[in-house]
Every structure is written in C-alpha cells, then in structure tokens.
HTML snippet that shows the backbone in 3Dmol.js (N, CA, C, O; Angstrom):
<script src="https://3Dmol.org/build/3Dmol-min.js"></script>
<div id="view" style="width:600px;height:400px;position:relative"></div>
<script>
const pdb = `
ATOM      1  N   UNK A   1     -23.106   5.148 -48.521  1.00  0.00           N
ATOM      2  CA  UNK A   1     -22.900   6.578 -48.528  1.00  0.00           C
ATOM      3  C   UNK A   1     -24.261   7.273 -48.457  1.00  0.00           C
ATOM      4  O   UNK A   1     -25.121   6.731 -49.150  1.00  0.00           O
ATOM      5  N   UNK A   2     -24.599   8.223 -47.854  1.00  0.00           N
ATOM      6  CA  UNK A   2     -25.898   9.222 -47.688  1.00  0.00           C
ATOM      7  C   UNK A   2     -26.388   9.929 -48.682  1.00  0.00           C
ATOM      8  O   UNK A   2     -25.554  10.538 -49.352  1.00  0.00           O
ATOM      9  N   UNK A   3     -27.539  10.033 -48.988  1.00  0.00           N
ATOM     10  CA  UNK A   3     -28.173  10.075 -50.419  1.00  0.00           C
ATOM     11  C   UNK A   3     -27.289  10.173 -51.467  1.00  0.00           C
ATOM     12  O   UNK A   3     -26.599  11.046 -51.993  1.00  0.00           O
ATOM     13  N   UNK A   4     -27.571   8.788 -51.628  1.00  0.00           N
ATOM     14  CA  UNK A   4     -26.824   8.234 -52.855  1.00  0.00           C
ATOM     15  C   UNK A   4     -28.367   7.625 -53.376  1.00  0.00           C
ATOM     16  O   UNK A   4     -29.319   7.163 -52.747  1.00  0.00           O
ATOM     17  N   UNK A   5     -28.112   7.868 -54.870  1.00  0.00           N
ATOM     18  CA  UNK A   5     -29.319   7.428 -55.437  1.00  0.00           C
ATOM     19  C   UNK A   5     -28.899   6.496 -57.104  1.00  0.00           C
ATOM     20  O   UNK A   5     -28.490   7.099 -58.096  1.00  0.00           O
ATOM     21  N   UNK A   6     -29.029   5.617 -57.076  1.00  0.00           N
ATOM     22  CA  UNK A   6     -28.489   4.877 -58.330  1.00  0.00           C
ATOM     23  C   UNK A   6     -26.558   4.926 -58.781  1.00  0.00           C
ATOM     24  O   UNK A   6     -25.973   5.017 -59.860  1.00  0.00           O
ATOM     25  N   UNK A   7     -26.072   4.811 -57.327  1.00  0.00           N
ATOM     26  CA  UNK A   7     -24.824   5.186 -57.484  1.00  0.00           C
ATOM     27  C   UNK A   7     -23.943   6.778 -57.300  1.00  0.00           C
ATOM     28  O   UNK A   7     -22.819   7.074 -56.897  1.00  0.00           O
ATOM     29  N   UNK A   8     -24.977   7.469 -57.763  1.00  0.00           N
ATOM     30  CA  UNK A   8     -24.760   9.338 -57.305  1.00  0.00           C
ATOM     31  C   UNK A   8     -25.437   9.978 -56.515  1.00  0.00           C
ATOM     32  O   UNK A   8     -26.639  10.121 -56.294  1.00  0.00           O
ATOM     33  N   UNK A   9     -24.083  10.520 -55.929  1.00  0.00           N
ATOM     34  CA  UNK A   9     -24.531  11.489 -54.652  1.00  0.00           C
ATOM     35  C   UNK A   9     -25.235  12.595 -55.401  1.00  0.00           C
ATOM     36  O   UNK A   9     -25.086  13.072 -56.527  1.00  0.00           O
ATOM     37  N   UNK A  10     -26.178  12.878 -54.241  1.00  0.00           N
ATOM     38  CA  UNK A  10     -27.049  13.588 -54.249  1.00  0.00           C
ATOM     39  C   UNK A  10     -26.272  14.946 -53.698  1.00  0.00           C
ATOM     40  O   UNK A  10     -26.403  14.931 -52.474  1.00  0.00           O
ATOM     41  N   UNK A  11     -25.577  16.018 -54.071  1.00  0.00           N
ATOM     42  CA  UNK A  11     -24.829  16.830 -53.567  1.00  0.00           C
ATOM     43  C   UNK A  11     -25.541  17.816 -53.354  1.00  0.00           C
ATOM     44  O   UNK A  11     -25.109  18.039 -52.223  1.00  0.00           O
ATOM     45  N   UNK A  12     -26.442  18.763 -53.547  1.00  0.00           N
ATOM     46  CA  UNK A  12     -28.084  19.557 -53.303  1.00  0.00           C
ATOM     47  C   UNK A  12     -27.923  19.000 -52.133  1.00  0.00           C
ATOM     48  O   UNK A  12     -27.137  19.521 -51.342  1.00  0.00           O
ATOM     49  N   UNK A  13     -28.728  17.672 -51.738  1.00  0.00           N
ATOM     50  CA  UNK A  13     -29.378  17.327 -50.507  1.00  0.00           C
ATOM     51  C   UNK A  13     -28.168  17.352 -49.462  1.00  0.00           C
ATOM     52  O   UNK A  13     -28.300  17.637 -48.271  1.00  0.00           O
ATOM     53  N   UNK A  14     -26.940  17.002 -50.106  1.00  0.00           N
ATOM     54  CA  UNK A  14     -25.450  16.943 -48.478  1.00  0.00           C
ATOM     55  C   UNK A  14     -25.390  18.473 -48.763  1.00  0.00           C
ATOM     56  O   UNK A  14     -25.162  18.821 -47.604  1.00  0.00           O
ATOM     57  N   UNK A  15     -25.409  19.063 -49.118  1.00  0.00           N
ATOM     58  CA  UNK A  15     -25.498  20.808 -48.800  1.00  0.00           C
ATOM     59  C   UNK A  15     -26.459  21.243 -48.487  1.00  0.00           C
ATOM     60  O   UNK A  15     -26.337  22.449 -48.273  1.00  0.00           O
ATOM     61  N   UNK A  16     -27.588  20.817 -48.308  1.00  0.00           N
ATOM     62  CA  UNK A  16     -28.690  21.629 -47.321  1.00  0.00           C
ATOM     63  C   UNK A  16     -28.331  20.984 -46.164  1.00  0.00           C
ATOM     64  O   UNK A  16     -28.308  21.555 -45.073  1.00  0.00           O
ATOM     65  N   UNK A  17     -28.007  19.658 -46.356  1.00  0.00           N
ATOM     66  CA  UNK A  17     -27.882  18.796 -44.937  1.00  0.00           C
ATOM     67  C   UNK A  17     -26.370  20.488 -43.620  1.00  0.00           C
ATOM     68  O   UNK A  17     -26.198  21.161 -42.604  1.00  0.00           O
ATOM     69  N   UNK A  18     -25.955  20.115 -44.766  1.00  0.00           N
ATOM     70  CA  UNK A  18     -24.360  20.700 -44.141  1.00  0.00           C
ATOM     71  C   UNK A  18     -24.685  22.442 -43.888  1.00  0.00           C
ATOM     72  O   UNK A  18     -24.105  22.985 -42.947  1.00  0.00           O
ATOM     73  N   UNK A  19     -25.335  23.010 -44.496  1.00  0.00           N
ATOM     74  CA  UNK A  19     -26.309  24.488 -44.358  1.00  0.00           C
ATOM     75  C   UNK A  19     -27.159  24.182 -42.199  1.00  0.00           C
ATOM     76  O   UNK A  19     -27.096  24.640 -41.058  1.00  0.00           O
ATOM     77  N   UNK A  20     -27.715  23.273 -42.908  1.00  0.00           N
ATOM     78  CA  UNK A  20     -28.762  23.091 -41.514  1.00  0.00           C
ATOM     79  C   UNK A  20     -27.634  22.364 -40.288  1.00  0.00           C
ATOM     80  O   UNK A  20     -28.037  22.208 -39.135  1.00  0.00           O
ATOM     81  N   UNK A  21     -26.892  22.152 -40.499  1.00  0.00           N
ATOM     82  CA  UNK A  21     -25.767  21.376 -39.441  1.00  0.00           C
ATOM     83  C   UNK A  21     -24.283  22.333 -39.136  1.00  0.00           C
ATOM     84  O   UNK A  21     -23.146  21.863 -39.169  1.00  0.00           O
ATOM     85  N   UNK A  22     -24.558  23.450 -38.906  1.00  0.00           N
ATOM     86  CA  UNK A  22     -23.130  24.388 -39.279  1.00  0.00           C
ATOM     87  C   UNK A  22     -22.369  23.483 -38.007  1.00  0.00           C
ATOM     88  O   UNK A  22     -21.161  23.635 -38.189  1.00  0.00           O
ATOM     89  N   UNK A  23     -22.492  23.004 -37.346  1.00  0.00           N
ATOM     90  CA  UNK A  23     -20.868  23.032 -36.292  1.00  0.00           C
ATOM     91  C   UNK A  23     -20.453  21.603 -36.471  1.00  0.00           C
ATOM     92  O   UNK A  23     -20.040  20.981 -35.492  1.00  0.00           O
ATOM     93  N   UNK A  24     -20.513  21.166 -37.381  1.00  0.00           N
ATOM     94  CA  UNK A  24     -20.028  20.185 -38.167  1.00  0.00           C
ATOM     95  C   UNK A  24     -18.636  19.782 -38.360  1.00  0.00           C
ATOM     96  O   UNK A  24     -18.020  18.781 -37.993  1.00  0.00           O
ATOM     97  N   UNK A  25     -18.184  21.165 -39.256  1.00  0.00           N
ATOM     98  CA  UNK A  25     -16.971  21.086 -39.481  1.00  0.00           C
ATOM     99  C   UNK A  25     -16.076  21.272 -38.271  1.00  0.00           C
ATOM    100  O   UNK A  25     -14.913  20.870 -38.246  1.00  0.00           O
ATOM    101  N   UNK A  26     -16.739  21.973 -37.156  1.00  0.00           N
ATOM    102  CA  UNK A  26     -16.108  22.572 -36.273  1.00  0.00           C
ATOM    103  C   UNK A  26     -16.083  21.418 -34.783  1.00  0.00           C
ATOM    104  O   UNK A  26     -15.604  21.873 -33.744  1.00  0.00           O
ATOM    105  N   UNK A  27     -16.656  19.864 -34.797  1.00  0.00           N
ATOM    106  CA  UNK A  27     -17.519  19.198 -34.138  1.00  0.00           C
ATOM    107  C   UNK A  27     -16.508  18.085 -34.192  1.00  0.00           C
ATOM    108  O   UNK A  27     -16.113  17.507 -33.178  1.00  0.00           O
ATOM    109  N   UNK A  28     -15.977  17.717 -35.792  1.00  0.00           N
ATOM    110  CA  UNK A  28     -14.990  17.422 -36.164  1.00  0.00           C
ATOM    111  C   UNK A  28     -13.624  17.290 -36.104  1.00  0.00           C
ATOM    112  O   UNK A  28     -13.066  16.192 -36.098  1.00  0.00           O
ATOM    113  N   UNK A  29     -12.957  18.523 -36.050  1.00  0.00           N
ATOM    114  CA  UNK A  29     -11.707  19.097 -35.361  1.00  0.00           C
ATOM    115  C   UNK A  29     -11.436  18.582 -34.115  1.00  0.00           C
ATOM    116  O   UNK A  29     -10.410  18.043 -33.700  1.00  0.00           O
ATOM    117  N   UNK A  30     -12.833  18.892 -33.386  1.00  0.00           N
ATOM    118  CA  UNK A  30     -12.447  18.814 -32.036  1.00  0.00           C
ATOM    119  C   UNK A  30     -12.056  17.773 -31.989  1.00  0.00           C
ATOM    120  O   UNK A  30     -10.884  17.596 -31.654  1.00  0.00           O
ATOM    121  N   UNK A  31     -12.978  16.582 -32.339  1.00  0.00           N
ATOM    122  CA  UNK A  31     -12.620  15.369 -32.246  1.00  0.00           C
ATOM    123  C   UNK A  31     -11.201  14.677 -32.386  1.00  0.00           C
ATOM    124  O   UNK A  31     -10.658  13.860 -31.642  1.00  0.00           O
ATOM    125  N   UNK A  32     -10.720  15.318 -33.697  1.00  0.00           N
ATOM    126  CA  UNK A  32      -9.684  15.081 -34.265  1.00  0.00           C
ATOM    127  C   UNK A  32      -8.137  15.209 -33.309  1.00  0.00           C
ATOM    128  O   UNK A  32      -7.209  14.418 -33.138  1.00  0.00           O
ATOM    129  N   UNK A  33      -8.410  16.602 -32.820  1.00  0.00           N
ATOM    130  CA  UNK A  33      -7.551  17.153 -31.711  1.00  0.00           C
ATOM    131  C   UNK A  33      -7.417  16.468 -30.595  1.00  0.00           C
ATOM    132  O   UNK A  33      -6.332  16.386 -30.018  1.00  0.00           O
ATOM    133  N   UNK A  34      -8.632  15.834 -30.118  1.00  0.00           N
ATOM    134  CA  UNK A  34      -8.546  15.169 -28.707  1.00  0.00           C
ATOM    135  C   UNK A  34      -8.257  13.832 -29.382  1.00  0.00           C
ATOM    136  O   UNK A  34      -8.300  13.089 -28.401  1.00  0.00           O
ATOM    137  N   UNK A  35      -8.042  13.204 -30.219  1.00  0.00           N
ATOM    138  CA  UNK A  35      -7.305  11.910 -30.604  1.00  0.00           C
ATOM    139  C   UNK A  35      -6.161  12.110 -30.788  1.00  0.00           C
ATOM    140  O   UNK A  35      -5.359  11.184 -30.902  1.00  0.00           O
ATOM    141  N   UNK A  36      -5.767  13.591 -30.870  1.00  0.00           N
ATOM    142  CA  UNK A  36      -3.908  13.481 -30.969  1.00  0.00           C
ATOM    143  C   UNK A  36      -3.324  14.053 -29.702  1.00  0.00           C
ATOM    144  O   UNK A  36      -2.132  14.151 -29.412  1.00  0.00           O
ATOM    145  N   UNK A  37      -4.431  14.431 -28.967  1.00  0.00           N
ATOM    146  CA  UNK A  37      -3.715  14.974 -27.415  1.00  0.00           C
ATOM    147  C   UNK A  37      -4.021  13.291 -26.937  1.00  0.00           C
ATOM    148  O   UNK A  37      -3.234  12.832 -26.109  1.00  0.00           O
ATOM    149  N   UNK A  38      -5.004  12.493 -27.383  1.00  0.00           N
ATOM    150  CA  UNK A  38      -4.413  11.047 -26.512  1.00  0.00           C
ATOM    151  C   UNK A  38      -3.154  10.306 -27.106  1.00  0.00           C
ATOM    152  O   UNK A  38      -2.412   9.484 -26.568  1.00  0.00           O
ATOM    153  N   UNK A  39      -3.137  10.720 -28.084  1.00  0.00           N
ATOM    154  CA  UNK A  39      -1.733  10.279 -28.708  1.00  0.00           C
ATOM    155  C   UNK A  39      -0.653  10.236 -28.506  1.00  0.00           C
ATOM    156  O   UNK A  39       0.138   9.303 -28.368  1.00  0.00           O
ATOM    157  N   UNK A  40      -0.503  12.088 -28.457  1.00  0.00           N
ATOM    158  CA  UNK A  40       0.453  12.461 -27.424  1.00  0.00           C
ATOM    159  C   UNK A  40       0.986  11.881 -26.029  1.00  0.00           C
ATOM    160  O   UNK A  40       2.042  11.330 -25.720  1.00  0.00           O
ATOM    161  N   UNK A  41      -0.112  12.210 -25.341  1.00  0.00           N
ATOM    162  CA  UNK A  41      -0.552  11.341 -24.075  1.00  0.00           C
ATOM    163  C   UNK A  41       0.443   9.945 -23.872  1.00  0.00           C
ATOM    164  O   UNK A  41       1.024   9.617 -22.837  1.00  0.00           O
ATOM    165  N   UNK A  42       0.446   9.358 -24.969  1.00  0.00           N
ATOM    166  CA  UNK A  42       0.616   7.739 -25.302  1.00  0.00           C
ATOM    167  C   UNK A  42      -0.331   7.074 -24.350  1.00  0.00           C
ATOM    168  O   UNK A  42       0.100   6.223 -23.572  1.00  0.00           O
ATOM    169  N   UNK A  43      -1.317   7.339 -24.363  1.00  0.00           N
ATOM    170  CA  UNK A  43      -3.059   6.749 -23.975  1.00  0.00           C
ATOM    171  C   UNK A  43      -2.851   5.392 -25.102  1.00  0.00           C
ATOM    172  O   UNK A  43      -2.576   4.197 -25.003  1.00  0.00           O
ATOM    173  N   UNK A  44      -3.078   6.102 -25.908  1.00  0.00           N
ATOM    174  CA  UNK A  44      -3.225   5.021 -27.288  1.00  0.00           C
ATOM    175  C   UNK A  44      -1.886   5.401 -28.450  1.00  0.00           C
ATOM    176  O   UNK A  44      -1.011   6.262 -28.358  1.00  0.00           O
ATOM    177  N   UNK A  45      -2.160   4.334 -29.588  1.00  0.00           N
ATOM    178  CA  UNK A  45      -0.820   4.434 -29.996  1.00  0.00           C
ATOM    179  C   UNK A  45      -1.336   5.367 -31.591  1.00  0.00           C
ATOM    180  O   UNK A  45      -2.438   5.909 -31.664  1.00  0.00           O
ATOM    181  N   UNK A  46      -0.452   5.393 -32.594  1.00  0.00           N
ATOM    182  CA  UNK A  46      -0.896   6.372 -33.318  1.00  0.00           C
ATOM    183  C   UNK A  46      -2.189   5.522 -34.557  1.00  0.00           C
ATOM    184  O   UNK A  46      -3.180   5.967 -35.135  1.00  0.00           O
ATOM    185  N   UNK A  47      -1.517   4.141 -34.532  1.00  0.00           N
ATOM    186  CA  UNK A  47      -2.289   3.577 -35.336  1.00  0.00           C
ATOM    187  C   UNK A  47      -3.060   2.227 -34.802  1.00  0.00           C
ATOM    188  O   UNK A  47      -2.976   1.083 -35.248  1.00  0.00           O
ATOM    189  N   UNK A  48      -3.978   2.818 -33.507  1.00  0.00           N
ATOM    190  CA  UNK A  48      -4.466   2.171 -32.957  1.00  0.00           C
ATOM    191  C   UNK A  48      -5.830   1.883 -33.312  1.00  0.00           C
ATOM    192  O   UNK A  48      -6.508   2.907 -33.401  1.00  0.00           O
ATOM    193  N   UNK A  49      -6.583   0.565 -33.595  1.00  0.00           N
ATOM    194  CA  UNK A  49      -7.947   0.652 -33.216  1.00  0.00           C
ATOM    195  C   UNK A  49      -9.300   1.107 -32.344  1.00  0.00           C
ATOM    196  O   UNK A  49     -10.484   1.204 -32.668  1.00  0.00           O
ATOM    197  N   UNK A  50      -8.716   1.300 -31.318  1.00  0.00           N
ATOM    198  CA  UNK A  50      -9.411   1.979 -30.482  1.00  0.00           C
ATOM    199  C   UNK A  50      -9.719   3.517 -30.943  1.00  0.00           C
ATOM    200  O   UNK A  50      -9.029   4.031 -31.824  1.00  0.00           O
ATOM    201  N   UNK A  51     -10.993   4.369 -30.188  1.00  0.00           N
ATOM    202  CA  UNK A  51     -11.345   5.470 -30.412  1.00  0.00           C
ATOM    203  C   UNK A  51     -11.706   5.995 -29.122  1.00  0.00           C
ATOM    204  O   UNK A  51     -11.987   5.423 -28.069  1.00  0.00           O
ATOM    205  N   UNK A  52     -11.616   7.531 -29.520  1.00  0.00           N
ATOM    206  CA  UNK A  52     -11.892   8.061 -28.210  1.00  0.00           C
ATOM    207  C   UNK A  52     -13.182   8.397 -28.486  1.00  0.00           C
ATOM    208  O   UNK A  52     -13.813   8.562 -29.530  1.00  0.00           O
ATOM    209  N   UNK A  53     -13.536   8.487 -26.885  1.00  0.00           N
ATOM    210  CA  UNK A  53     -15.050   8.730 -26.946  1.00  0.00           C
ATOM    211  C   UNK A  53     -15.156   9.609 -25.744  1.00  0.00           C
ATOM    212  O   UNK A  53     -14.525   9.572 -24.687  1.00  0.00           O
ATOM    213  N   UNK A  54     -16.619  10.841 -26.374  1.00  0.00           N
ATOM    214  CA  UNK A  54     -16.261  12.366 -25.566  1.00  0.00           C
ATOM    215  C   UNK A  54     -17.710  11.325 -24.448  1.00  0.00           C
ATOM    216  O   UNK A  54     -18.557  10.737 -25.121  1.00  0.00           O
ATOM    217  N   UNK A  55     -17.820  11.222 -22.874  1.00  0.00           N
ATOM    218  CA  UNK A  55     -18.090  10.620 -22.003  1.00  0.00           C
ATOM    219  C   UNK A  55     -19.651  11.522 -22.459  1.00  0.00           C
ATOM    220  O   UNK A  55     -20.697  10.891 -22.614  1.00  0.00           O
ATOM    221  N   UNK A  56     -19.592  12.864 -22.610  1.00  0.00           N
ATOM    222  CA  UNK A  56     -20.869  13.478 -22.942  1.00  0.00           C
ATOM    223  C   UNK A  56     -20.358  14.047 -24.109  1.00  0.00           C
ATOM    224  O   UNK A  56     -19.368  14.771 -24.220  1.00  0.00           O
ATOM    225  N   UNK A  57     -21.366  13.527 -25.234  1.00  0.00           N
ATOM    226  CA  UNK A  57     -21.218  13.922 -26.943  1.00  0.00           C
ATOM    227  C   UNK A  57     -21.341  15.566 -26.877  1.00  0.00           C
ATOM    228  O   UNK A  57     -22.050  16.290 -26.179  1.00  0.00           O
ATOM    229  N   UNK A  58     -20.257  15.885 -27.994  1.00  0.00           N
ATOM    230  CA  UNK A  58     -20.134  17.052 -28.440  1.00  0.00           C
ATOM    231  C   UNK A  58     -21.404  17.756 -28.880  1.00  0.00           C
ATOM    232  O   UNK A  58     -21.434  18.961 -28.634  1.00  0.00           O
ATOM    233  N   UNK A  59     -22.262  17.323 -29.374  1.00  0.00           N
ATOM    234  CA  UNK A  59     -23.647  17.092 -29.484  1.00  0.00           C
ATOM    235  C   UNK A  59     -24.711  17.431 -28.844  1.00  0.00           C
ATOM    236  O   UNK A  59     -25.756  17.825 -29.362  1.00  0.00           O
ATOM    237  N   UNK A  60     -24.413  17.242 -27.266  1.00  0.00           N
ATOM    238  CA  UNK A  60     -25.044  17.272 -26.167  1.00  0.00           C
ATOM    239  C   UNK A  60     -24.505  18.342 -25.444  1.00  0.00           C
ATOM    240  O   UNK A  60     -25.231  18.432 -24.455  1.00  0.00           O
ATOM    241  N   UNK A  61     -23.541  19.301 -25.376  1.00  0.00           N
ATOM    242  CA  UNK A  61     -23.029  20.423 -24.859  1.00  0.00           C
ATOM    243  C   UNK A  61     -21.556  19.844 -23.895  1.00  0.00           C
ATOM    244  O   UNK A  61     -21.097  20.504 -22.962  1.00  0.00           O
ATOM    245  N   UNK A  62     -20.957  18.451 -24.372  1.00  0.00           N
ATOM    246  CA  UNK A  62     -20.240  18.342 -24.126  1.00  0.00           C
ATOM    247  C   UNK A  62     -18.667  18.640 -24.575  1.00  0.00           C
ATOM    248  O   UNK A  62     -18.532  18.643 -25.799  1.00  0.00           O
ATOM    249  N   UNK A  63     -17.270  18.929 -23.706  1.00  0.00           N
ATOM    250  CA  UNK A  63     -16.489  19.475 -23.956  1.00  0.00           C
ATOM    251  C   UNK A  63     -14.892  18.840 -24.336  1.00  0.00           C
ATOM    252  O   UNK A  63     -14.555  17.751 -23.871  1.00  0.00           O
ATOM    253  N   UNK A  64     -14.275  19.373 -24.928  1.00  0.00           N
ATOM    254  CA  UNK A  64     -12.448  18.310 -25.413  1.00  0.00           C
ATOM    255  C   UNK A  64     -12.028  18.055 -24.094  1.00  0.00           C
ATOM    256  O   UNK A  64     -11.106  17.245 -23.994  1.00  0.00           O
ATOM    257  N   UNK A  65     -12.532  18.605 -22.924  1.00  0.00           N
ATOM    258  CA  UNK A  65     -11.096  18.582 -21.653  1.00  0.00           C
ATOM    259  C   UNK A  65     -11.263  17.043 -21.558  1.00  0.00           C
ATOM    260  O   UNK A  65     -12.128  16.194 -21.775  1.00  0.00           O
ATOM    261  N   UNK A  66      -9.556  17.154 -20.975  1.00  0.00           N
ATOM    262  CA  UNK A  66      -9.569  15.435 -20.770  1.00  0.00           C
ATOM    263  C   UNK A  66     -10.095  14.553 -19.956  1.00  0.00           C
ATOM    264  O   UNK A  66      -9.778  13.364 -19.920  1.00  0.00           O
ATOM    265  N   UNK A  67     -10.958  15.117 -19.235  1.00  0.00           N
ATOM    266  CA  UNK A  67     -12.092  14.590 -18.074  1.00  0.00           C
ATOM    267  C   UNK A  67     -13.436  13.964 -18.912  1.00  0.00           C
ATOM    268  O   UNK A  67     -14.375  13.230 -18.606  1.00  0.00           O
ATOM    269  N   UNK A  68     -13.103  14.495 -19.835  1.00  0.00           N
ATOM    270  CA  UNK A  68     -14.697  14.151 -20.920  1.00  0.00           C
ATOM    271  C   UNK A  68     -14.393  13.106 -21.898  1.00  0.00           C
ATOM    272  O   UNK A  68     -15.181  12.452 -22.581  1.00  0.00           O
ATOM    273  N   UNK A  69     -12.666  13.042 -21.834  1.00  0.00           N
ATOM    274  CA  UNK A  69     -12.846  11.479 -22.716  1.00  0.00           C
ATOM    275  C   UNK A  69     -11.937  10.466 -22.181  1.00  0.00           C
ATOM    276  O   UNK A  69     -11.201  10.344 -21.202  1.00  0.00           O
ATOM    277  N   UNK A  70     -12.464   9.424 -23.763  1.00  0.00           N
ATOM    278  CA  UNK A  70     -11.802   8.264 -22.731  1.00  0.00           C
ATOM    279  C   UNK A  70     -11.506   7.286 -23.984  1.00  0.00           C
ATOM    280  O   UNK A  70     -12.342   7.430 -24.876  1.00  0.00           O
ATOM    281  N   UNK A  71     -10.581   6.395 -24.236  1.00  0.00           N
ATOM    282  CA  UNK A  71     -10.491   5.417 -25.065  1.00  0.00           C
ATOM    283  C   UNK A  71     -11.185   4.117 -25.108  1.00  0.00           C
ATOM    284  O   UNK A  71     -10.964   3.414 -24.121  1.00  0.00           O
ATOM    285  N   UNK A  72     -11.859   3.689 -25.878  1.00  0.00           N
ATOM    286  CA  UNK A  72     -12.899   2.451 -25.803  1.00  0.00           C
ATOM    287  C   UNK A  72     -12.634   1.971 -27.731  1.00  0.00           C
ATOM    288  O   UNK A  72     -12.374   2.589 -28.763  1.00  0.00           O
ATOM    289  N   UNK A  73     -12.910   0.446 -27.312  1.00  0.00           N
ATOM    290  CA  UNK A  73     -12.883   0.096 -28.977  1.00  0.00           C
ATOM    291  C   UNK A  73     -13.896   0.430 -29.586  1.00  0.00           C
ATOM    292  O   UNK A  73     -14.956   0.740 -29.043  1.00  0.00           O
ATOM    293  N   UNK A  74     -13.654   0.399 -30.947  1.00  0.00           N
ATOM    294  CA  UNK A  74     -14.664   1.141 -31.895  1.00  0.00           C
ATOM    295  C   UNK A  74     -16.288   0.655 -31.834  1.00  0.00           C
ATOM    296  O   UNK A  74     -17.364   1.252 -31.860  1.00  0.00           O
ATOM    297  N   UNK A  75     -15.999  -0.308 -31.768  1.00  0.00           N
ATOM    298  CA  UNK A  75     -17.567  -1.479 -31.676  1.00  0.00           C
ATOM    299  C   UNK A  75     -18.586  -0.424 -30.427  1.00  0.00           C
ATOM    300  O   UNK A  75     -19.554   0.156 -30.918  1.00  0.00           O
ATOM    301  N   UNK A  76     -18.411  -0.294 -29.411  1.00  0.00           N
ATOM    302  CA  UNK A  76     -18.714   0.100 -28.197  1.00  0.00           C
ATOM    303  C   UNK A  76     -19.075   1.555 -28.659  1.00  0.00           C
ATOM    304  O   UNK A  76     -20.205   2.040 -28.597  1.00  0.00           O
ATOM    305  N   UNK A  77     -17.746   2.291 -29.217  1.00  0.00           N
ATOM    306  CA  UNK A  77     -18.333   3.522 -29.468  1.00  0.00           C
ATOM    307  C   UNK A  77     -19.283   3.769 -30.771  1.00  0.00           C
ATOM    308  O   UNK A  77     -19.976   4.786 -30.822  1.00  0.00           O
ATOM    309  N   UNK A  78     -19.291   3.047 -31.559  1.00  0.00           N
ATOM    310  CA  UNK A  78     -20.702   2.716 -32.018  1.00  0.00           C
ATOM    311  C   UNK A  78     -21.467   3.008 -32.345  1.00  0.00           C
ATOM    312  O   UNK A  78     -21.799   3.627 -33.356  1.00  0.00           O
ATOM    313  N   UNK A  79     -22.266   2.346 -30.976  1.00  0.00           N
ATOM    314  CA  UNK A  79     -24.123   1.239 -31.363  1.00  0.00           C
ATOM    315  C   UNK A  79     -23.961   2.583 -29.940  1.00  0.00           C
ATOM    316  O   UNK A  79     -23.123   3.478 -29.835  1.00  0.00           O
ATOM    317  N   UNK A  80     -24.881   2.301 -29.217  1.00  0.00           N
ATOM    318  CA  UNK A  80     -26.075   3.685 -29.007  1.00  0.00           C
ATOM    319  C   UNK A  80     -26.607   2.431 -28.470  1.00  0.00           C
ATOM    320  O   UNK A  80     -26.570   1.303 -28.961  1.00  0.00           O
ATOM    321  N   UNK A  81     -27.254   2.965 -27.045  1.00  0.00           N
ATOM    322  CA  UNK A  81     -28.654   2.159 -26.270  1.00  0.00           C
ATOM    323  C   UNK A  81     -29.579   2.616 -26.750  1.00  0.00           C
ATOM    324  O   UNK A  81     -29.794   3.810 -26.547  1.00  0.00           O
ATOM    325  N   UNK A  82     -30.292   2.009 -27.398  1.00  0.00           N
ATOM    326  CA  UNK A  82     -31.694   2.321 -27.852  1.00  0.00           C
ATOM    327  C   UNK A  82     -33.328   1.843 -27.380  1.00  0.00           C
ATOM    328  O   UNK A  82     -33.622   0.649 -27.437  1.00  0.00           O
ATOM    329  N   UNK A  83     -34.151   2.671 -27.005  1.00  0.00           N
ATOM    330  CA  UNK A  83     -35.497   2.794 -26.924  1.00  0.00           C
ATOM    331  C   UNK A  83     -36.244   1.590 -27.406  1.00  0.00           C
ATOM    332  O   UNK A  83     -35.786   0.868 -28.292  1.00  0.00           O
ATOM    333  N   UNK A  84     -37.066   1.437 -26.988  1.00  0.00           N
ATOM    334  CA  UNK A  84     -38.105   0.465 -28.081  1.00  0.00           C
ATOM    335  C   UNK A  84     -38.503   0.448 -29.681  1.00  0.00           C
ATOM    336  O   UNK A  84     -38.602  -0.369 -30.596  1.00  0.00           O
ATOM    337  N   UNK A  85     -38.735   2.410 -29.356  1.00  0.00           N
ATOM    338  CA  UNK A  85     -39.106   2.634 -30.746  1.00  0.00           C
ATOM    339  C   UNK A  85     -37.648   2.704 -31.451  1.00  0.00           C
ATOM    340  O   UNK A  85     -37.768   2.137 -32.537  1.00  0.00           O
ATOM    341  N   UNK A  86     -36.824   2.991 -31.344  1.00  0.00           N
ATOM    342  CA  UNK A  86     -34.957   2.801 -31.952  1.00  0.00           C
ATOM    343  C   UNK A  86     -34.592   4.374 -31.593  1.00  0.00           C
ATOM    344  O   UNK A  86     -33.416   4.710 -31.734  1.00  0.00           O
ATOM    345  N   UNK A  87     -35.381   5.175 -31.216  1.00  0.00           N
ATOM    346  CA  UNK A  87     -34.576   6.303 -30.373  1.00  0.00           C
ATOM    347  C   UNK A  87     -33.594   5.362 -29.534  1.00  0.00           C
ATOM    348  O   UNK A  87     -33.386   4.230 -29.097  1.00  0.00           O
ATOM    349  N   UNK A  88     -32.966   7.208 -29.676  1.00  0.00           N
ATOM    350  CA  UNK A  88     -31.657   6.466 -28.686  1.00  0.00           C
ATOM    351  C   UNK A  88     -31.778   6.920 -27.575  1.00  0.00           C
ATOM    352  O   UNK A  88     -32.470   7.937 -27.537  1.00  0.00           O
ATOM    353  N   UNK A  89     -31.311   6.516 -26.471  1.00  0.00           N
ATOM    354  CA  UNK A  89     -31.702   6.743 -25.099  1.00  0.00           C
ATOM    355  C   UNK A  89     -30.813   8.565 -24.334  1.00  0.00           C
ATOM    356  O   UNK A  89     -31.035   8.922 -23.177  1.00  0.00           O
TER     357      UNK A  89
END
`;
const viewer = $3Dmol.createViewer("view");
viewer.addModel(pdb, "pdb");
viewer.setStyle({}, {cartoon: {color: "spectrum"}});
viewer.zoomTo();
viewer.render();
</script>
C-alpha cells in the first residue's frame, strides 16, 4: 500500500497526493464505464480476467470511445516498456 509507514497509512501524504492529482476520481469512472460498455458489448464476460486497456492512456489525452479500447489480459496491461533508466517509454 502507498505510504505506509510501520503498518499506517500515511493519510496527510494520500491527500496532498489526491489535492495535486484532481482527475483522479474522474480518470477512474471512466475507466469503470468503458469496462461495463465492454460488458455490455459481451466483448468480455462480467467476471472476466481480462482488462480493458484505453490504446492511448487517459493520462495522455486519451478518450472512452470504443476505438480507444481494447481487451488484453491483465499481465500485458501491466508492465510498461521501459527505458534504460526505468522511464517508461
């Protein structure tokens, strides 16, 4: 768990974190939504392993339409290609 320090969260530090990160909650949803429009869909099933994944991260100015995602197993959606130095690419 994220600053956790001798067993306790550090709740100060996940609220500045969550202050400095506002579209979070809102980053979330989306996500949430486009796993039940693939649901719907019957893409995938309701209690499937697989995850959807937005083709360009929400993150990156990418969007829910269904052109932007896609179902892949969890492993894949993941790990991240990474740099030498462990940036991610």
């Amino acid at each position: 768990m994220p600053y956790m320090k001798n067993g306790k969260r550090d709740y100060a530090r996940e609220d500045a974190w969550d202050k400095k990160h506002k579209n979070r909650g809102k980053d979330r949803a989306e996500r949430n939504k486009a796993r039940y429009e693939m649901v719907k869909e019957g893409v995938i099933s309701k209690h499937s392993s697989k995850q959807i994944d937005h083709i360009k991260p929400l993150s990156k100015g990418g969007s829910n339409d269904r052109s932007n995602l896609r179902a892949i197993a969890a492993h894949k959606n993941e790990s991240y290609r990474r740099n030498r130095d462990g940036s991610m690419k």
